[in-house]
N, C-alpha and C positions, 0 to 999 in steps of 0.2 A: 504494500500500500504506500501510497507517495503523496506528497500534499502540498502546495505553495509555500514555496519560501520566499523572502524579503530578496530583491535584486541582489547579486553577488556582484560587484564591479570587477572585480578577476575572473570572472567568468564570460567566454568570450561571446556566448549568446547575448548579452546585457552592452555589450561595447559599441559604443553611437559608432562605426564607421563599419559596423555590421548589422543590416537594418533589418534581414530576414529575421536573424537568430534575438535583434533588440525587440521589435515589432511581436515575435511571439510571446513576451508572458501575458500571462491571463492571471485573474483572481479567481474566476467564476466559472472553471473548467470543473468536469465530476470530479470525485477523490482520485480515482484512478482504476487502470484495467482490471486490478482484482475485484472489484465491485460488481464489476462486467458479466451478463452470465457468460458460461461457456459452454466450449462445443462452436467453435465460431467457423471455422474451416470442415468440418466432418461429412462427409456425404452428404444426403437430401437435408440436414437441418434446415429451419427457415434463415430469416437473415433481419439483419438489423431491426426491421419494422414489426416482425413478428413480438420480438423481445421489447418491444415499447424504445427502443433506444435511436429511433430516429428521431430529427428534428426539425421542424421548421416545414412552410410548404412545399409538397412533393411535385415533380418534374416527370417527365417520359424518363423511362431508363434508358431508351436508345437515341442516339447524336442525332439531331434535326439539325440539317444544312442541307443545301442546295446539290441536287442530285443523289440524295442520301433517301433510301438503302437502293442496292439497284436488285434486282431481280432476285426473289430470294433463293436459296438453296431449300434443301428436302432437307429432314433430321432435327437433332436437337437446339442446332443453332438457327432454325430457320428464320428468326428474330428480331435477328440483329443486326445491326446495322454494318457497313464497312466502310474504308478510306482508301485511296491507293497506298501501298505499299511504301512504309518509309525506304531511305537511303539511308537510314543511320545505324551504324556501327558501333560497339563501342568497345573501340580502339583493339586491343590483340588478346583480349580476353578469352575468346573462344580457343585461341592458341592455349592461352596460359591453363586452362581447366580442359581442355580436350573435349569438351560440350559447349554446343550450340548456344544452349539457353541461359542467360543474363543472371545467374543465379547472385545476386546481390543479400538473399536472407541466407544463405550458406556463408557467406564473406562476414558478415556481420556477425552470424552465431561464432566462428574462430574468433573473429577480433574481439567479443565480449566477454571469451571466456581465455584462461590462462590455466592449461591443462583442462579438467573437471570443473573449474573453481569462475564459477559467474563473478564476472567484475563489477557489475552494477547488479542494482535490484531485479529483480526476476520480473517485477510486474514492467517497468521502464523498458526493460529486456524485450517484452512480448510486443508493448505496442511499437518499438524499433521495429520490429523484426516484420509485423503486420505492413509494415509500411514498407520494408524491403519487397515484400512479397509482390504489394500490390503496386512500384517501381516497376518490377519484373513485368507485369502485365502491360504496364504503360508503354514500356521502353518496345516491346515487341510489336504497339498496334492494336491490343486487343481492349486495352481499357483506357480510356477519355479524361481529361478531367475539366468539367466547364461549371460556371459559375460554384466553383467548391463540392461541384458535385462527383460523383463517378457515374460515367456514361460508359456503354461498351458501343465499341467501333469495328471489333473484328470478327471477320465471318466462320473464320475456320477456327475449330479449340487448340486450344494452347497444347503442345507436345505432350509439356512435363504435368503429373499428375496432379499434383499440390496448384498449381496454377490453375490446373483446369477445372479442379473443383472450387475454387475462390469462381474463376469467371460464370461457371454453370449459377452461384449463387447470387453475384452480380445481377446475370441475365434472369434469372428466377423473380426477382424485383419488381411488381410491376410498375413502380415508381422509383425516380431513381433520389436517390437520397445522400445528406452529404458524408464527406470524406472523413471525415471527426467519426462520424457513427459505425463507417466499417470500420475504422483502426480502433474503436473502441469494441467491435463484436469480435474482430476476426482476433483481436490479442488473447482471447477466452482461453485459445488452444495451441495459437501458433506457434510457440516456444517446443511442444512436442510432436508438434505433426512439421516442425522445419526438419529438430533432429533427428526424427524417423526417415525423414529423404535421404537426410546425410548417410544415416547409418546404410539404408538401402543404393547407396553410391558406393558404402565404403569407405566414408570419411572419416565416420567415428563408430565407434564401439558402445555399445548398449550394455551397461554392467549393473548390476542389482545385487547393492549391500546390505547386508543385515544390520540389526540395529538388536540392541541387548533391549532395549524396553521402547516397543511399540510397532509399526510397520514398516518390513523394509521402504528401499529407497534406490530408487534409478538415476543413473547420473549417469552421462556421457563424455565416452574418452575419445579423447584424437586414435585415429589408428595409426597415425605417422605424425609424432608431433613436432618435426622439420617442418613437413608440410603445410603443418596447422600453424607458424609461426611465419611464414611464409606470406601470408598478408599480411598481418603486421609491419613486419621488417621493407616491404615495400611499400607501405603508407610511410613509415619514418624514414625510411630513406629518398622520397619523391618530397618529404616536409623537409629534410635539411638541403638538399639540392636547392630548394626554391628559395631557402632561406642566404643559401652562399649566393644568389643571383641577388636578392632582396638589397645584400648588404653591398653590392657591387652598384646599384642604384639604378635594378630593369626597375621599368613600372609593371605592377600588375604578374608577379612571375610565376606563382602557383598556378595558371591557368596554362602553362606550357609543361611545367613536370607530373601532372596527373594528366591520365587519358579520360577519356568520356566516362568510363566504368568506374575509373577507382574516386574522381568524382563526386560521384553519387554516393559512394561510401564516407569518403570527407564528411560531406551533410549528414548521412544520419547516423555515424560518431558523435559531431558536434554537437546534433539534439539530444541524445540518448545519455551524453558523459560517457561514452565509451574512450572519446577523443583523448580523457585522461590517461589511459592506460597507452593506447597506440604513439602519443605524441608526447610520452611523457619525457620532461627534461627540456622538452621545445619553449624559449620563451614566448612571454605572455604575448608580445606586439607578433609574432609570428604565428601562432594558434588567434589572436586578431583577424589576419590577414587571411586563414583558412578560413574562418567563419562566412568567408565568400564563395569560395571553392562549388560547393554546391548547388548555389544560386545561380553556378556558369552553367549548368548540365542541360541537356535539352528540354524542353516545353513538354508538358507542362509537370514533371518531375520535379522542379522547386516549389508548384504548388503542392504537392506530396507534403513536403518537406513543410512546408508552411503550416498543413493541418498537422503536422507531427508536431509542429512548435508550440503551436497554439493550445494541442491535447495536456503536451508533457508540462508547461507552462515553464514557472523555474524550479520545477520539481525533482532536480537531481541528485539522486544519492549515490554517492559512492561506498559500498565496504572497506570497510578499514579493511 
């Protein structure tokens, strides 16, 4: 559970020359995702509106613009709407993971955690992580996001399975509702149904410890934890490169040593405090200067970002 706290001026959300990360506190956000029901991602569940957790007047779930949808297809997505085909890539990630799909909540579950050992709060964890997910849809085409809301735009489902069951509930919608109220449903569960992918990739290891008084407990291990260190080390080392250009006097240098991917990752570090752990040791005016980083990512992926800010508000806790 996680609650507002008083501006932190060392914290780089709060810093006037970072207007996403300043512009997001709130007072008047819920306590937080544990509050949430759950079961947010699981098969047929309903979605946000079912659980009373929408807000405000509801919209079509599918994108209205001009030419939109063309001819529908037959099957489950018959729907929904479509866009042409982005051009965008992001950057040699598909190299660096050997899969196609943008996994951004894989990257983040590594970077949040240090072995087994969650670096921030579990509930701050989940709505990250919900938000990585629903990146993932965006980045591919299949999910919108207009006036703060989530629209679907893509006609064919998503490969990866976890995505495709977020998009079927998306599309399940019959109004589309805002982006606050899925990252507030889908955190119910996304923390175990991310690490289930993983573990179903191979990433990590699924271990169940006993406890002398009361019920075990599942925790997950890297299966190779080079590998799991492996994002980390190349977010702090793309953050000190930028910082030796910083101090040589480029303007604006962080937007040349991260790619389009990692990014995206920058942002929702900085919202969630994970940024502490990955960018620990970086000074304050250079962790500043990140808090931009992912306000550069493509459209409309900062909006993500924004309702991520606004949820967490400055509700960061780190574990000692």
């Amino acid at each position: 559970m996680f609650s507002p706290e008083p501006p932190d001026h060392h914290d780089p959300r709060h810093a006037p020359v970072a207007p996403r990360h300043a512009a997001g506190l709130t007072t008047n956000h819920p306590a937080g995702p544990a509050a949430f029901p759950a079961g947010g991602s699981g098969g047929t569940l309903p979605g946000p509106a079912a659980h009373g957790l929408a807000g405000g007047a509801s919209q079509p779930v599918v994108a209205d613009a001009p030419g939109w949808p063309p001819a529908a297809p037959t099957g489950r997505y018959d729907t929904i709407a479509t866009r042409p085909p982005s051009t965008y890539r992001f950057g040699d990630e598909p190299a660096r993971t050997r899969r196609q799909w943008p996994r951004f909540a894989d990257e983040l579950f590594r970077l949040a955690h240090d072995g087994a050992k969650l670096f921030v709060d579990r509930d701050l964890a989940a709505v990250g992580l919900a938000c990585a997910v629903l990146a993932e849809l965006v980045a591919t085409d299949h999910l919108a996001v207009g006036q703060d809301r989530l629209v679907v735009i893509g006609r064919q489902p998503p490969p990866d399975a976890l995505a495709h069951t977020i998009a079927e509930q998306v599309a399940g919608e019959p109004e589309s509702l805002p982006v606050e109220d899925w990252l507030r449903y889908l955190s119910g569960d996304i923390y175990d149904q991310v690490a289930k992918r993983m573990v179903m990739a191979g990433d990590l290891v699924e271990v169940t410890r006993a406890r002398l008084f009361g019920r075990s407990r599942t925790v997950y291990q890297p299966a190779d934890n080079n590998a799991a260190y492996w994002s980390c080390a190349r977010l702090a080392t793309a953050a000190r490169r930028g910082q030796s250009l910083l101090e040589q006097g480029h303007v604006n240098p962080f937007t040349s040593v991260f790619d389009d991917f990692d990014r995206v990752l920058v942002g929702l570090c900085l919202s969630t405090g994970v940024y502490q752990r990955v960018f620990a040791g970086t000074p304050q005016h250079v962790i500043t200067q990140l808090a931009d980083v992912g306000q550069r990512s493509r459209a409309p992926i900062p909006e993500l970002l924004g309702a991520l800010d606004r949820l967490v508000g400055g509700a960061v806790l780190i574990r000692a």
